[in-house]
C-alpha positions in Angstrom: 26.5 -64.2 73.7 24.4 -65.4 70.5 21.6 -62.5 70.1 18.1 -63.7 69.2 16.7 -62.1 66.2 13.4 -61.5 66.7 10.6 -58.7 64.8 9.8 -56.3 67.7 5.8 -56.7 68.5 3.4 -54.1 66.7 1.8 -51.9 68.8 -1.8 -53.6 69.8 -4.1 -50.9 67.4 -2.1 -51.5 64.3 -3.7 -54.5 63.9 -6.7 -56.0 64.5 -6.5 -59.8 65.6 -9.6 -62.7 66.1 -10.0 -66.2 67.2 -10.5 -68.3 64.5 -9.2 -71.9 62.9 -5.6 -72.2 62.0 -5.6 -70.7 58.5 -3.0 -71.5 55.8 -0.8 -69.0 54.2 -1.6 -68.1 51.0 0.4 -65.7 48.5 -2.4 -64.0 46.4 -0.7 -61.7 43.6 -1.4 -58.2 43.9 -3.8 -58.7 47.0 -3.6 -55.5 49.5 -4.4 -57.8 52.4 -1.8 -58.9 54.9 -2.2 -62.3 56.7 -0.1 -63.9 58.7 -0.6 -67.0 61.0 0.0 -66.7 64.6 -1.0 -70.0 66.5 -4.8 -70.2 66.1 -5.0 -66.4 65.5 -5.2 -64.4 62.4 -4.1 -61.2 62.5 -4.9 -58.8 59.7 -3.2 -55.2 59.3 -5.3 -52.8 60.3 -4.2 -50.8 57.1 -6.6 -53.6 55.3 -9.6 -53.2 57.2 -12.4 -50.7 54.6 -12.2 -47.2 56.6 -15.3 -46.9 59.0 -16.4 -43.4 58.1 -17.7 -42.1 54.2 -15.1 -40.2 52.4 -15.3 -36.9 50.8 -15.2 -39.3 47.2 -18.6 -40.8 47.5 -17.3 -44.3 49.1 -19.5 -45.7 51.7 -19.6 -47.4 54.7 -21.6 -50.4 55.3 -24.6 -48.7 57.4 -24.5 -45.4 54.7 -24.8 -48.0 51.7 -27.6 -50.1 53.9 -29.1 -46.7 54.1 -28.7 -46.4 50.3 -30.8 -49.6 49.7 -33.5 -48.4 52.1 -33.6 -45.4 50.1 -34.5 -47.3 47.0 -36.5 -50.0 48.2 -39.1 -47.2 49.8 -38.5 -45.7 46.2 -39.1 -48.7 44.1 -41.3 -50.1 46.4 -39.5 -53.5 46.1 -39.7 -55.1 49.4 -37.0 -57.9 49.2 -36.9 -60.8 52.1 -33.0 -60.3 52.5 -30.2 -58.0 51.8 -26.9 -59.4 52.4 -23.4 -57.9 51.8 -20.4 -60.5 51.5 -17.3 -60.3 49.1 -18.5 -61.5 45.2 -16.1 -63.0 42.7 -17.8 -62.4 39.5 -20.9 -60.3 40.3 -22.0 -57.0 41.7 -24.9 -58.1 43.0 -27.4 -60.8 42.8 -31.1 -62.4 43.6 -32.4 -65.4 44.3 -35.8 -66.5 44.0 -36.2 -66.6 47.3 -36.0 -62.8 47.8 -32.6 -62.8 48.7 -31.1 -59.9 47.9 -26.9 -60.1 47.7 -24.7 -57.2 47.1 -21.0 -57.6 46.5 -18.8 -55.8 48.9 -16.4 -54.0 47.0 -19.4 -51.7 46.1 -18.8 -49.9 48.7 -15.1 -49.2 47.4 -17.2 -47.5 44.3 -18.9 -44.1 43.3 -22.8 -43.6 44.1 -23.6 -43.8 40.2 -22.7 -46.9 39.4 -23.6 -48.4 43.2 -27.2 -46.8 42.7 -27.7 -49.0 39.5 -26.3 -52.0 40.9 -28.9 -51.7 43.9 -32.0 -50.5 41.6 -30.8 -53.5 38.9 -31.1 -56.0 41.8 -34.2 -53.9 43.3 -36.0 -54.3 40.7 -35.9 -58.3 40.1 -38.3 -58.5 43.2 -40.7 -56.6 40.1 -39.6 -58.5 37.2 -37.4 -61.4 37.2 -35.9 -60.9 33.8 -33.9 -58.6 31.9 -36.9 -57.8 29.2 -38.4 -54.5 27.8 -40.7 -54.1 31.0 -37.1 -54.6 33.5 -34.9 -52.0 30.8 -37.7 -49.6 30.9 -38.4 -49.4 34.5 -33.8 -49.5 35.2 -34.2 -46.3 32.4 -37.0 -44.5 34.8 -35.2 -44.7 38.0 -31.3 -44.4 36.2 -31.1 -42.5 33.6 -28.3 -43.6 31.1 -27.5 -46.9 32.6 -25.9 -47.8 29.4 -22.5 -46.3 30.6 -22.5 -49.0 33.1 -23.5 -52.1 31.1 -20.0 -53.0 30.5 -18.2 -52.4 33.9 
């Protein structure tokens, strides 16, 4: 009797599955996230999914760092049209013309220094829309030393 060698099936709250196109596999080096396609599911390990709660090392979750930006905005008294928080490539954060405020999501992955001048930096275009003595001067009032973070 041939024996069919199957993977037993994960217990349901290991991972997290949604309805969604048929995706193609990709290999991404040194990514952390799993996919894998199942029919027209995609099922991500639940081990990649950002923890819901703040940990004791300053990361956030999505409604503290929302909070975060309130906090500034009523600070600054920048009062942007948008804020949105999607995965960035090459930028921390961004604004348009428009108002649009965009903040990358792997901010939340990092301390409260550096996400506080990431969110004041982008605050305070809805003030000044360049990067002149006026836009340094005000980033200096509200974070001290933000120097140390030019280059990250």
């Amino acid at each position: 009797m041939a024996r069919e060698c199957r993977r037993p099936a994960r217990p349901q709250d290991q991972t997290l599955q949604s309805t969604v196109a048929p995706v193609r596999r990709r290999q991404i080096a040194g990514s952390r996230r799993r996919l894998a396609e199942v029919g027209t599911k995609m099922t991500v390990e639940k081990k990649a999914v950002p923890e819901k709660s703040k940990s004791a090392q300053g990361r956030y979750t999505e409604a503290a760092f929302r909070a975060r930006v309130r906090y500034w905005t009523d600070k600054i008294g920048a009062r942007p049209k948008e804020i949105h928080l999607r995965a960035m490539t090459h930028k921390w954060g961004s604004f348009s013309t428009q108002g649009r405020v965009t903040f990358d999501t792997s901010l939340l992955q990092r301390d409260r220094a550096f996400t506080d001048f990431v969110i004041v930096h982008e605050l305070l275009h809805c003030l000044v829309p360049n990067h002149g003595r006026l836009f340094k001067s005000l980033l200096s009032a509200y974070v001290p030393g933000w120097e140390r973070f030019k280059k990250l």
